[in-house]
C-alpha positions in Angstrom: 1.0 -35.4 2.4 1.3 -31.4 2.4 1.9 -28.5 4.4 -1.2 -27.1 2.5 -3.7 -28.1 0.2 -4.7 -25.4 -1.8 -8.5 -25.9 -3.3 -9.6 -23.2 -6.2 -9.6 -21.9 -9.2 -7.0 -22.9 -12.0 -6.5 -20.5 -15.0 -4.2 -20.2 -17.8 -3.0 -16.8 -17.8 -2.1 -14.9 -21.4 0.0 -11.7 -20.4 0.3 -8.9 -22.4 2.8 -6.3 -21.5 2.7 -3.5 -21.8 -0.6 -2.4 -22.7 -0.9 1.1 -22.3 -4.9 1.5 -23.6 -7.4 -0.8 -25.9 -7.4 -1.1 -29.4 -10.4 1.5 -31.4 -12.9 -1.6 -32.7 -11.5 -2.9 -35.5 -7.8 -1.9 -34.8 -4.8 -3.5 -33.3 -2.3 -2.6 -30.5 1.0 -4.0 -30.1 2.9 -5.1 -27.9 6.1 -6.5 -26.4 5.2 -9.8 -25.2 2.6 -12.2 -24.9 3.5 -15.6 -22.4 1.3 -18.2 -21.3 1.7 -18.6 -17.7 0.2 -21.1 -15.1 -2.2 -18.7 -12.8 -5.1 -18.8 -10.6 -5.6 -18.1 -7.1 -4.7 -22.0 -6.1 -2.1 -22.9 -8.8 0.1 -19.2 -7.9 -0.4 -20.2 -4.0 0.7 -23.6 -4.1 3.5 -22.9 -6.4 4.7 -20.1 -4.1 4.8 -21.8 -1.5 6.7 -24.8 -3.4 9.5 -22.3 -4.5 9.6 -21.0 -0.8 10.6 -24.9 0.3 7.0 -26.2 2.0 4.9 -28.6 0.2 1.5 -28.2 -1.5 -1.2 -29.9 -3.4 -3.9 -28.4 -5.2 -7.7 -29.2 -5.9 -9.7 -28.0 -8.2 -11.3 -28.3 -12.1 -9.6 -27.8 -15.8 -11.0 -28.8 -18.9 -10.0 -31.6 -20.9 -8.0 -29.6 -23.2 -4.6 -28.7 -23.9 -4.5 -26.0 -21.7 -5.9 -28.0 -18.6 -2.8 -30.6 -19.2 -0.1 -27.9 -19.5 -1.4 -26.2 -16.6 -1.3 -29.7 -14.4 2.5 -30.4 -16.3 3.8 -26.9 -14.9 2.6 -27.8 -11.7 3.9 -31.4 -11.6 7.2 -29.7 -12.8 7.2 -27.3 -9.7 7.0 -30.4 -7.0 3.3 -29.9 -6.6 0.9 -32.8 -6.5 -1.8 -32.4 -8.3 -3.5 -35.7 -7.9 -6.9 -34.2 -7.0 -7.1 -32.2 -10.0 -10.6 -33.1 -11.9 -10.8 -32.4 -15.2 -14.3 -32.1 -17.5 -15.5 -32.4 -20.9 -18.4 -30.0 -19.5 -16.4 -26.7 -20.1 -12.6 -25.5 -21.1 -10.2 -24.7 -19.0 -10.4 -20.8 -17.0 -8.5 -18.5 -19.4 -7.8 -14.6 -18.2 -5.9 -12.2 -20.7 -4.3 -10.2 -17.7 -3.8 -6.8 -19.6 -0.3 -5.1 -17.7 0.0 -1.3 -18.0 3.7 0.1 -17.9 3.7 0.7 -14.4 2.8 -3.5 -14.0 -0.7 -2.6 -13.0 -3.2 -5.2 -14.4 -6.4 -5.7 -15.4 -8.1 -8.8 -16.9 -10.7 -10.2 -18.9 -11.8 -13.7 -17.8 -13.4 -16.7 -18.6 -14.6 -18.8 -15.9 -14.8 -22.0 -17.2 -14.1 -25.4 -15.9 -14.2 -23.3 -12.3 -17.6 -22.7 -12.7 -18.3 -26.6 -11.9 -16.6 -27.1 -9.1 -18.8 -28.5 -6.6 -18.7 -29.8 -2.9 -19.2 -33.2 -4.1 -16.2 -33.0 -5.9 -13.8 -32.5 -3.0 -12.3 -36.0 -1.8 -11.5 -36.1 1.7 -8.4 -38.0 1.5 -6.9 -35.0 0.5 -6.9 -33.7 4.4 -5.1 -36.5 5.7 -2.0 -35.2 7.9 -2.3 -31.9 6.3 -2.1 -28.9 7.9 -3.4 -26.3 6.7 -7.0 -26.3 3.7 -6.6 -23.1 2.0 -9.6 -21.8 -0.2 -8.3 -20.4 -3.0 -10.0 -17.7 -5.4 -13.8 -17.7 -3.6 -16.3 -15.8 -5.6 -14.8 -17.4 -8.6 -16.6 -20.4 -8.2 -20.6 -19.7 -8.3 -20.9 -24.2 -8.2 -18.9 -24.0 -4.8 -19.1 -20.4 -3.1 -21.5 -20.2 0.1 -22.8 -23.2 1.7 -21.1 -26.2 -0.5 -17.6 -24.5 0.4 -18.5 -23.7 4.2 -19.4 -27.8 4.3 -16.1 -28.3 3.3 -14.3 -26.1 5.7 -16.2 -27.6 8.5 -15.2 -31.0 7.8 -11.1 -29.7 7.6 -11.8 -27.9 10.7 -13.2 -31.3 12.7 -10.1 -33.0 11.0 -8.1 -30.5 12.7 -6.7 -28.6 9.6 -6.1 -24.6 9.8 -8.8 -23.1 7.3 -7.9 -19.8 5.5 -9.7 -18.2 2.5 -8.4 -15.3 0.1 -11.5 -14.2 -2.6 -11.3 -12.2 -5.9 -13.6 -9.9 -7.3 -16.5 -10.4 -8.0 -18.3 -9.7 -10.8 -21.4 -11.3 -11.1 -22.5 -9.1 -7.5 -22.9 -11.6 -5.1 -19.9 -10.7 -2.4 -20.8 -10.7 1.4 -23.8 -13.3 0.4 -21.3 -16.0 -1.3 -18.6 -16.2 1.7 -20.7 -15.2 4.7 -21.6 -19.5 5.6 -18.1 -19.8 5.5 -16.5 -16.6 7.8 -17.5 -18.7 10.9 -15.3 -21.4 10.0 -12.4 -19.4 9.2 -9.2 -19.0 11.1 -7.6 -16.3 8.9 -9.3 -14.5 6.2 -7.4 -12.8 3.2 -9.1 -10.0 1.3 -7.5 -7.7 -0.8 -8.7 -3.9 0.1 -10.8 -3.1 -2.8 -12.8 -7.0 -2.2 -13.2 -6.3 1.3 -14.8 -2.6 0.8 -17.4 -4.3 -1.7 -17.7 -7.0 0.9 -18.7 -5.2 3.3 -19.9 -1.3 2.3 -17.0 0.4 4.6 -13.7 1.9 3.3 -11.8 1.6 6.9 -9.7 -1.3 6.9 -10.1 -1.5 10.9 -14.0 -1.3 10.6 -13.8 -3.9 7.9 -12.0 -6.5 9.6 -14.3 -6.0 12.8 -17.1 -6.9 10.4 -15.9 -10.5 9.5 -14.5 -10.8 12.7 -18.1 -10.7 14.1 -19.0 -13.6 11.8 -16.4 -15.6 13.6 -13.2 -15.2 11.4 -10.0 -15.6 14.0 -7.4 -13.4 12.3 -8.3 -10.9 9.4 -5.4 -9.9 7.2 -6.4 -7.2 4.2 -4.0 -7.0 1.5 -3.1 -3.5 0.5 -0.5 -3.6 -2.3 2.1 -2.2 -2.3 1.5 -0.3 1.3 1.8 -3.7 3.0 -1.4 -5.3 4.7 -3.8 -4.7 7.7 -3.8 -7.7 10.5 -6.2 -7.9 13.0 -7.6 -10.4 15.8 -9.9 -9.9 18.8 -6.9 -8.4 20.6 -4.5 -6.7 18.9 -3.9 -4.8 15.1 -1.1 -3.7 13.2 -0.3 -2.0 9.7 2.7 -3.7 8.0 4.4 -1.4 5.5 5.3 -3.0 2.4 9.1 -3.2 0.9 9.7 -1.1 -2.0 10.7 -2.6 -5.3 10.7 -2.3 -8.9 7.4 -3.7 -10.0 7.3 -5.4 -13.0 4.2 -7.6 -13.2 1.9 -8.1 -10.2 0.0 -10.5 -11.9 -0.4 -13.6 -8.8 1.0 -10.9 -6.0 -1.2 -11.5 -3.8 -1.7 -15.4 -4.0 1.7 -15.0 -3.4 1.2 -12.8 -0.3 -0.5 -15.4 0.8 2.2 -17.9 0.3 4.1 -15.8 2.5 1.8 -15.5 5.2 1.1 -19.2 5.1 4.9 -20.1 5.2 5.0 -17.9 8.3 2.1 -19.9 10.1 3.8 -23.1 8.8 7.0 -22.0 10.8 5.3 -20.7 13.9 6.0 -16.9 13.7 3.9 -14.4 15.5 1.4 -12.9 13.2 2.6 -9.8 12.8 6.2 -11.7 11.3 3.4 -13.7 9.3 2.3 -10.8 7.7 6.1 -9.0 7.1 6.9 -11.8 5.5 3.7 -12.3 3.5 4.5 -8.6 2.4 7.9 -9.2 1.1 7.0 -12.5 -0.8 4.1 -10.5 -2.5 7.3 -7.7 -3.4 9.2 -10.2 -4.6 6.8 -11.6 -7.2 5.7 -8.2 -8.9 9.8 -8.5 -9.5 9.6 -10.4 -12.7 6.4 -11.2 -15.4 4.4 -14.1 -14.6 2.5 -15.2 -11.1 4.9 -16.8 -8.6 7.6 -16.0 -11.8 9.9 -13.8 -8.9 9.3 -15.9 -5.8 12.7 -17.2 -4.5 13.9 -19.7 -1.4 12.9 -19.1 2.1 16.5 -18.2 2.9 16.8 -15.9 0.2 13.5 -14.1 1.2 14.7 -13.7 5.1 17.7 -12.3 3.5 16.0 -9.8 1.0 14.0 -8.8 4.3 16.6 -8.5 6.5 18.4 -5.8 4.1 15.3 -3.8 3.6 14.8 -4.1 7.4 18.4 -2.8 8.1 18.1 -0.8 5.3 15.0 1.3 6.7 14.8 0.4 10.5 18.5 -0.1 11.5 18.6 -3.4 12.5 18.2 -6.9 11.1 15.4 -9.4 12.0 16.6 -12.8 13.9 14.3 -15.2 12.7 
C-alpha cells in the first residue's frame, strides 16, 4: 500500500504557451505550443511524489471518456495505482485550458466536471490500510465532497491512524472558509497558497492567517508563497523559508508539487522547517520545464540541486 493516498480532483490539463493576451471576439491568437498533460491537484501530487521515489495512489472521479482513460494510463505509467479511480457516465472528465504568459505565469479556465460528483460515499476505506499519510487534494473544487462529507472522511483516516493534510484551490463559486472549516479540526498540516488563504480568511498577514486555522485546530500551517518560499507555523514556533531561484518556465502543478516536497520530507522524518526547504525546492524544480510534475527529478537529485543553492547562497551544504 502507499506512502500517501492522494484523494481529489483529476483534470486534463491543455497548455497554451505563451499567451501573451486574449483573442478580440471573433479573432485568433497563436501560439507555440498546445500539450495535453495529466493535471489536478491529486494526479500532480501523487505523481511528484512518484518521481521523488515514495509511493502513491490516488482517489477520485473521471468521466468515462477518452480523456478519463488517458489520464488513469499516464498515471499507471508513472508507478501510481490508481485502483480507486471511479469513473461516471454522469459528467466528462475536469478539463482546464491553463493559459501561460511569457513569464510562465498562468491562468485558467475550468470545467469541473466528473469532480463535481465526488461524494463521501464514494471513498472506500480499504484505501487507508497501512498507509501513512490521506492527503486531500484540490478542496473547494469539489462542491459533492467539500465541508462535512470530506471532514467525515478525515476523521475516519485520523482514527485509523493516517496523517491528514489538505492543500485547496480557488474558489470560484464563493464558498471558502464555509467549505473547509468542518474539516480544519481534523487537520494535521494545512497547505494554502497566499492568495486562498487571504480569501479564506479576510487577513493579508500570513502570521495572522495561520493563527486563524490554527484556532480551528489545524496542527501545522504551511502558506505557499511562490516563488518567495512558504510560511510555516505551529503553536510554537514560525519561520519564513525563502525560495530557490530558477528559470521559470511553466508553473502550472507547482504547488501540488510543493506539496510533494513537503510530504516527502514528513515521510523521511525531517524537522518541519527541512519539510518546508525542501517542499520549496521541489515546487522550483517543476516551474523548470512545461507541464505539472514535468520538471520534478529524484530525491537524490533534489538534495543535490539544494545543497548547491544552499552553498551557493548560505556557504555551507545541508547534511541530510
Amino acid at each position: 500500500m502507499p506512502d500517501v493516498l492522494c484523494l481529489g480532483i483529476l483534470v486534463a490539463d491543455l497548455v497554451a504557451k505563451p499567451v501573451t493576451a486574449l483573442p478580440p471576439k471573433g479573432g485568433l491568437k497563436l501560439v507555440e505550443s498546445i500539450q495535453l498533460h495529466n493535471g489536478g491537484c491529486a494526479a500532480n501530487t501523487a505523481t511528484a511524489l512518484a518521481k521523488l521515489g515514495f509511493t502513491a495512489a490516488v482517489s477520485g472521479m473521471v468521466g468515462n471518456d477518452g480523456l478519463g482513460q488517458v489520464l488513469i494510463d499516464n498515471l499507471i505509467k508513472a508507478g501510481i495505482d490508481t485502483r480507486y479511480i471511479m469513473k461516471t457516465n454522469q459528467a466528462g472528465t475536469s478539463v482546464s485550458m491553463v493559459l501561460v504568459d511569457s513569464s510562465g505565469e498562468r491562468s485558467f479556465i475550468h470545467y469541473t466536471g466528473a469532480n463535481a460528483l465526488l461524494r463521501a460515499e464514494d471513498f472506500n476505506q480499504e484505501s487507508l490500510v497501512n498507509t501513512r499519510i490521506l492527503h486531500i487534494a484540490g478542496s473547494l473544487l469539489m462542491p459533492g465532497f467539500d465541508g462535512e462529507p470530506c471532514a467525515e472522511v478525515l476523521k475516519i483516516a485520523k482514527s485509523q491512524g493516517l496523517m491528514t493534510t489538505m492543500d485547496t484551490a480557488w474558489d470560484d463559486t464563493g464558498r471558502w472558509m464555509k467549505a473547509i472549516a468542518p474539516c480544519l479540526p481534523h487537520l494535521d498540516i494545512f497547505i494554502p497558497s497566499l492568495a486562498e488563504a487571504k480569501m479564506l480568511t479576510g487577513l493579508e498577514n500570513s502570521a495572522e492567517i495561520a493563527q486563524v486555522f490554527l484556532g480551528y485546530g489545524v496542527k501545522v500551517v504551511v502558506i505557499k508563497l511562490g516563488s518567495d518560499g512558504c510560511y510555516i507555523q505551529t503553536q510554537d514556533s514560525s519561520y519564513h523559508i525563502p525560495g530557490f531561484k530558477v528559470r521559470a518556465v511553466d508553473a502550472t502543478g507547482a504547488g501540488d508539487c510543493f506539496v510533494a516536497g513537503l510530504l516527502a520530507g514528513v515521510l523521511q522524518g525531517l524537522p518541519i522547517d527541512w519539510c518546508g526547504r525542501l517542499a520549496n525546492a521541489v515546487g522550483a524544480m517543476s516551474v523548470t520545464s512545461v507541464g505539472a510534475a514535468t520538471g520534478v527529478v529524484s530525491l537524490a537529485n533534489t538534495f543535490a540541486f539544494m545543497n548547491s543553492s544552499i552553498e551557493r547562497q548560505e556557504g555551507h551544504k545541508w547534511q541530510q
